[in-house]
C-alpha positions as CSV (number, residue, x, y, z in Angstrom):
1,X,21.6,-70.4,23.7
2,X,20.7,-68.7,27.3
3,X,21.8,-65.2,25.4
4,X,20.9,-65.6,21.9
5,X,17.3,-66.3,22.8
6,X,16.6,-63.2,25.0
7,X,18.4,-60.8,22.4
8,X,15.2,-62.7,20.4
9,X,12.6,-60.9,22.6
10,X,14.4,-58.0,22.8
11,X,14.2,-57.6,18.7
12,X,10.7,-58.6,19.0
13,X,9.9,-56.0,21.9
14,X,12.0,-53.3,19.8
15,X,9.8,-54.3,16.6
16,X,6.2,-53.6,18.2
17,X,7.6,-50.7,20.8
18,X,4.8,-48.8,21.5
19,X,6.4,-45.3,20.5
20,X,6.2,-46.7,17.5
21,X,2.5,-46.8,17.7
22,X,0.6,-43.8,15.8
23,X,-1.0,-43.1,19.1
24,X,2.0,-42.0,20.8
25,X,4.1,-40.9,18.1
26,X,0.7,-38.5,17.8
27,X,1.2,-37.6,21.6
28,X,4.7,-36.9,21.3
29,X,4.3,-34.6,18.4
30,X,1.4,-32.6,20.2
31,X,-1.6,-34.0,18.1
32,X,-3.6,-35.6,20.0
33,X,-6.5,-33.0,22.1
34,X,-6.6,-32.6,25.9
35,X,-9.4,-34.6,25.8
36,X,-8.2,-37.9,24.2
37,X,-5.7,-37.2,26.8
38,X,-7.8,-37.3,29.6
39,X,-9.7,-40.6,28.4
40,X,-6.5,-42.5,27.8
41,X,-6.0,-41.2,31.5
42,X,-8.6,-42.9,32.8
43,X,-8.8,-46.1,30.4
44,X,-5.3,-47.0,31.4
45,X,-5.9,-46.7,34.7
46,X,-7.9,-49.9,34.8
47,X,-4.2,-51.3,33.4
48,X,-1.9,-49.8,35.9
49,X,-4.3,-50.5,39.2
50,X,-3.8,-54.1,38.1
51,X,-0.3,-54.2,37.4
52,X,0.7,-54.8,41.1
53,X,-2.6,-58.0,41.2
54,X,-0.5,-59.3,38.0
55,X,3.2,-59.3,39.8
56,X,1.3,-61.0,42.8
57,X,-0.1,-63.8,40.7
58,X,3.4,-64.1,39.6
59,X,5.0,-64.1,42.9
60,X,2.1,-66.9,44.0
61,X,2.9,-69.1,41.2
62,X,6.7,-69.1,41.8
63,X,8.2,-72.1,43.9
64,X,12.0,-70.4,43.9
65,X,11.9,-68.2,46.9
66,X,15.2,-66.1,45.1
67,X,12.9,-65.1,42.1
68,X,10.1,-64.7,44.8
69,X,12.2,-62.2,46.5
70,X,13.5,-60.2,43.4
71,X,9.3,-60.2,42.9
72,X,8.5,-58.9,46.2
73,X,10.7,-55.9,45.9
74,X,8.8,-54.8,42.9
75,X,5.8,-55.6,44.0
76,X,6.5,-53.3,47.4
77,X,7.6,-50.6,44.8
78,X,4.6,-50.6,43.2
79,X,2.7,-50.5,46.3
80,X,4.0,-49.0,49.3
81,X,2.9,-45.8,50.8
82,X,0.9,-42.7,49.5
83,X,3.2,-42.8,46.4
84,X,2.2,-46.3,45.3
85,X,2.2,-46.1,41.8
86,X,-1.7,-46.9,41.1
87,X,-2.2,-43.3,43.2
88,X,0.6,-41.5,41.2
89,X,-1.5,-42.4,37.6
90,X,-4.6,-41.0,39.6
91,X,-2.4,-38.1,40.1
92,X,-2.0,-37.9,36.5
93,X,-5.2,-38.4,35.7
94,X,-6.5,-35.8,38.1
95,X,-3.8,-33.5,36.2
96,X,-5.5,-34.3,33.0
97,X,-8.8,-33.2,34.4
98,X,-10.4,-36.0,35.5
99,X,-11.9,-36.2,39.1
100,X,-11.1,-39.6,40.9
101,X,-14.9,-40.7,41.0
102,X,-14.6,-40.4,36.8
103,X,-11.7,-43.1,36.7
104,X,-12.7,-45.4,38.8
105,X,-16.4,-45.3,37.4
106,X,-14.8,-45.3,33.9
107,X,-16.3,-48.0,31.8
108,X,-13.5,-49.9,29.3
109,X,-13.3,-49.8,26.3
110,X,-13.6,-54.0,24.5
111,X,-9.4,-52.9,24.4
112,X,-8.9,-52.2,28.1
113,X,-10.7,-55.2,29.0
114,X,-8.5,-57.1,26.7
115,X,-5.6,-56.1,27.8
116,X,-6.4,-56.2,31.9
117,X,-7.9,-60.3,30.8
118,X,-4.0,-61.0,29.0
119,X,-2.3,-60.0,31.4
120,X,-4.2,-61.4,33.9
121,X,-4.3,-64.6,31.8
122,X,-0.9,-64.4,31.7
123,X,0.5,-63.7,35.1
124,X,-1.7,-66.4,36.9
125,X,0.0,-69.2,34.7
126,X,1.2,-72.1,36.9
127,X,4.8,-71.6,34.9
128,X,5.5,-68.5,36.1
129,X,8.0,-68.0,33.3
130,X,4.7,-67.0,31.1
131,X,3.9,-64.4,33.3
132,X,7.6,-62.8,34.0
133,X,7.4,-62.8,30.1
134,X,4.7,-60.9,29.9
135,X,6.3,-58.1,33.0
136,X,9.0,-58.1,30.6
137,X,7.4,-56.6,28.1
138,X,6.1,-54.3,30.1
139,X,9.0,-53.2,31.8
140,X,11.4,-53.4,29.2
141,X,9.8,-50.5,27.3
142,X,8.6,-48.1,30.7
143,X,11.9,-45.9,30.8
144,X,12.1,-44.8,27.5
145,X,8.3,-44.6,27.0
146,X,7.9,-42.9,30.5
147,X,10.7,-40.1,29.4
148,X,9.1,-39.7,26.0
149,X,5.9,-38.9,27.7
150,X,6.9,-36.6,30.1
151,X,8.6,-34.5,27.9
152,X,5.6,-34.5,25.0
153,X,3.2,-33.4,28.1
154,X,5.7,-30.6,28.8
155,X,6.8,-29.3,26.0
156,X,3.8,-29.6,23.7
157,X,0.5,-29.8,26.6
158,X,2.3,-26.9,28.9
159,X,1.9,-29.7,31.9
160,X,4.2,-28.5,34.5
161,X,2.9,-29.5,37.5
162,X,5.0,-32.6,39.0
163,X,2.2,-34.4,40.8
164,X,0.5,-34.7,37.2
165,X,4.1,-35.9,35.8
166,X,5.5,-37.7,39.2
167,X,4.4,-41.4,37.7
168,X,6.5,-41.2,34.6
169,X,9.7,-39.4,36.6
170,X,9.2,-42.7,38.8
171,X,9.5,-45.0,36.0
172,X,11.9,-43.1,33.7
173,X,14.3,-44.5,36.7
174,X,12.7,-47.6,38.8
175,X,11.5,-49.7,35.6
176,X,15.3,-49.8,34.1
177,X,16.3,-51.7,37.2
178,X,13.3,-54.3,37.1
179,X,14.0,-54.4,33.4
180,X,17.4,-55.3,34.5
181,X,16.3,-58.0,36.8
182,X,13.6,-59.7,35.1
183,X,15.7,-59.9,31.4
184,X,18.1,-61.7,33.5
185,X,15.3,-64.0,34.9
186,X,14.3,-64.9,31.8
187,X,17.6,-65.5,30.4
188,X,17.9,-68.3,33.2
189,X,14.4,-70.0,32.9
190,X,14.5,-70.4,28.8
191,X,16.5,-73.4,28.9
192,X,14.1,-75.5,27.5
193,X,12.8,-75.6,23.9
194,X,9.5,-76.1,25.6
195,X,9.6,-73.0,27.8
196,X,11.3,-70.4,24.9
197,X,8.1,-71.3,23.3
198,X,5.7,-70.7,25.6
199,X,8.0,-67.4,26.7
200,X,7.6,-66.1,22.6
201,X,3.9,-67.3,22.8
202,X,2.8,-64.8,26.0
203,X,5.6,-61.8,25.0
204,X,3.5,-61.8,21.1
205,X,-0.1,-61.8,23.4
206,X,1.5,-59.2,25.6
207,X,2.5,-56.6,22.9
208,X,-0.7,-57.2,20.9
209,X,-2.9,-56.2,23.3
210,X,-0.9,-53.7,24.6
211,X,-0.9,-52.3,20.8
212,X,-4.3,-53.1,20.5
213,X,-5.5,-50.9,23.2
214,X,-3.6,-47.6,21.8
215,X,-5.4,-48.5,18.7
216,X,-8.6,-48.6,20.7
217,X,-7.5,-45.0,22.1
218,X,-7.3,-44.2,18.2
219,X,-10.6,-45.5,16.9
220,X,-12.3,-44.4,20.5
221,X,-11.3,-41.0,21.3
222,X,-9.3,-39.5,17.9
């Protein structure tokens, strides 16, 4: 049942991938302008500097100490050092050629704030299992989307600099090992009827409004 149900989220994830998203099939085929570039640079950092306050809600809410330890090591990817990866999208951002007082002072789009509320909706759950789900859909889709990214910024926006491109070489290679971890997480805590349900119910919240703020990039900034 275990094996069946997470091959179920992984169709689901497949189905609303986000390079299947206009925004990023337009990024990966060199049509969108520097400038739409350099907003979605600083929109989505508002995502990314939360990501590692979403895996510590997660890790709060947990009461298994193995699961809380599997959490901790991402979480201490994700943040430790000068290379935390919050400073490497700045680094990015910077690349795209926007100063560091711009991002932070950025003001989100109504999509950006939706998506940083879901995921911070989800991830402080008291079932944790809500929150890994929505990590999951994160995760599960970084590698590919990271590789596909770096290459469109190379090959069609002549960015060769590799402090610009150093946060999606990080997560062409870290994210397939969480993906790894966490699919196998979820596999263990979906054996409930209960549980699959409220797993399907925050990995279809998850996707939306990570869908939902490309679309935002598209109605905002194209």
């Amino acid at each position: 049942m275990e094996t069946t149900f997470i091959n179920k989220i992984d169709k689901i994830i497949k189905e609303k991938h986000l390079l299947n998203h206009s925004f990023y099939k337009a990024w990966n085929e060199g049509k969108l302008s520097n400038n739409t570039l350099k907003n979605y640079a600083a929109q989505y950092f508002q995502h990314v500097s939360s990501f590692p306050r979403y895996l510590s809600a997660i890790h709060s809410n947990c009461d298994n100490i193995k699961v809380r330890q599997i959490l901790l090591e991402n979480l201490v990817d994700e943040e430790k050092g000068k290379d935390n990866h919050p400073e490497l999208w700045m680094q990015f951002a910077e690349g795209m050629g926007n100063s560091r007082h711009k991002v932070k002072n950025t003001i989100p789009m109504e999509e950006t704030e939706a998506l940083v509320n879901t995921f911070n909706r989800l991830s402080r759950s008291e079932k944790y299992h809500i929150g890994l789900a929505a990590l999951y859909c994160y995760e599960s889709m970084q590698p590919e989307i990271s590789e596909t990214k770096k290459i469109g910024l190379k090959d069609m926006y002549g960015i060769k600099d590799e402090n610009t491109l150093k946060f999606f070489t990080v997560h062409m290679h870290a994210d397939k090992w969480h993906r790894e971890v966490i699919r196998n997480l979820i596999k263990e805590l979906s054996n409930t009827k209960e549980k699959q349900n409220e797993i399907l119910t925050a990995v279809d919240a998850a996707l939306n409004s990570l869908n939902n703020f490309l679309t935002g990039m598209e109605k905002t900034y194209c």
